[in-house]
N, C-alpha and C positions, 0 to 999 in steps of 0.2 A: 661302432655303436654297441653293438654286443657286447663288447669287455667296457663299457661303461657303464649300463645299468644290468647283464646280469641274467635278461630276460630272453627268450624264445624270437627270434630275430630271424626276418625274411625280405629279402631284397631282389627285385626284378626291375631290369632295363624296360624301357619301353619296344627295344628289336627283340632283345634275348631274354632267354629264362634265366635265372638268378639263385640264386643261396637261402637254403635252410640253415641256420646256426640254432646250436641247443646245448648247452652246457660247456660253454669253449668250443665244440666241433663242429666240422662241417657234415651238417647230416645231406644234404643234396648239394648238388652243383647244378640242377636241372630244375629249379624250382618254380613253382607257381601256384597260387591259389585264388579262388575266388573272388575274395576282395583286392588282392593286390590288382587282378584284372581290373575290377569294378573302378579302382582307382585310379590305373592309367587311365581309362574310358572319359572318368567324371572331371577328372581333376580338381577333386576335392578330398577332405581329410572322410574319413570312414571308421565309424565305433561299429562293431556290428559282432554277431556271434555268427561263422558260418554253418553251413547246415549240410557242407560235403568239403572233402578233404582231410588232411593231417590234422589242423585245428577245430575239423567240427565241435558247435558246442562250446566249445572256448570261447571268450570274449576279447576279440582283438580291436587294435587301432592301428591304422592304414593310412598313410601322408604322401602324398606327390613329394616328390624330390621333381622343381625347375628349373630351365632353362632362366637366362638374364632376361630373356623374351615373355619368359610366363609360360612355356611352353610345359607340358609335362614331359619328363624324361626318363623314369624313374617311380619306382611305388617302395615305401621303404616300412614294415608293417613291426608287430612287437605284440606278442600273451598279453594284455592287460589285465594281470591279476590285485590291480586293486579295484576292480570289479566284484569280485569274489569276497573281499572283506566287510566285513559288518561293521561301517565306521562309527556307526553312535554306539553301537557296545564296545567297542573298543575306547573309544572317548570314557566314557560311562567304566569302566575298569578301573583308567589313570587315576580319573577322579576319587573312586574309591581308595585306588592305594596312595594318592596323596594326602587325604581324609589318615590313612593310618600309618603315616609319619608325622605327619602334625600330632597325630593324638599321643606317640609314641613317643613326641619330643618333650610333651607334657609331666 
């Protein structure tokens, strides 16, 4: 999952602690944090910023990995940084610099 989007990647078993991954690496083999907890608990998806740990303050998302059963087995987590981005300025840019190519073509 890491080597396909790129992002700050955390996985824990529902027995064992699990894996920090961060730029290609393995930064823990011993991992866990707050929501991924929270996540085997609920067994549900989780958007949240935590407020202790390596990610405090960050805005992450946190998803069960199931069983065929529906059981949870699994919390498989990821930085969500497009939290962090200003999506109407960003839109609101494009739009300008498409504004001057059209005008450009003129």
């Amino acid at each position: 999952m890491h080597s396909l989007i790129g992002l700050p990647t955390t996985i824990r078993s529902l027995k064992r602690k699990g894996l920090r991954i961060e730029k290609g690496e393995v930064l823990d083999r011993d991992y866990t944090g707050p929501v991924l907890e929270e996540v085997l608990k609920t067994n549900k998806v989780a958007h949240e910023v935590p407020t202790e740990g390596v990610y405090r303050g960050k805005h992450v998302v946190v998803a069960p990995i199931c069983s065929k059963s529906g059981k949870v087995i699994a919390a498989l987590g990821i930085v969500d940084l497009l939290t962090t981005i200003d999506i109407p300025s960003v839109f609101k840019e494009y739009t300008s610099v498409l504004e001057e190519v059209e005008d450009a073509k003129k």
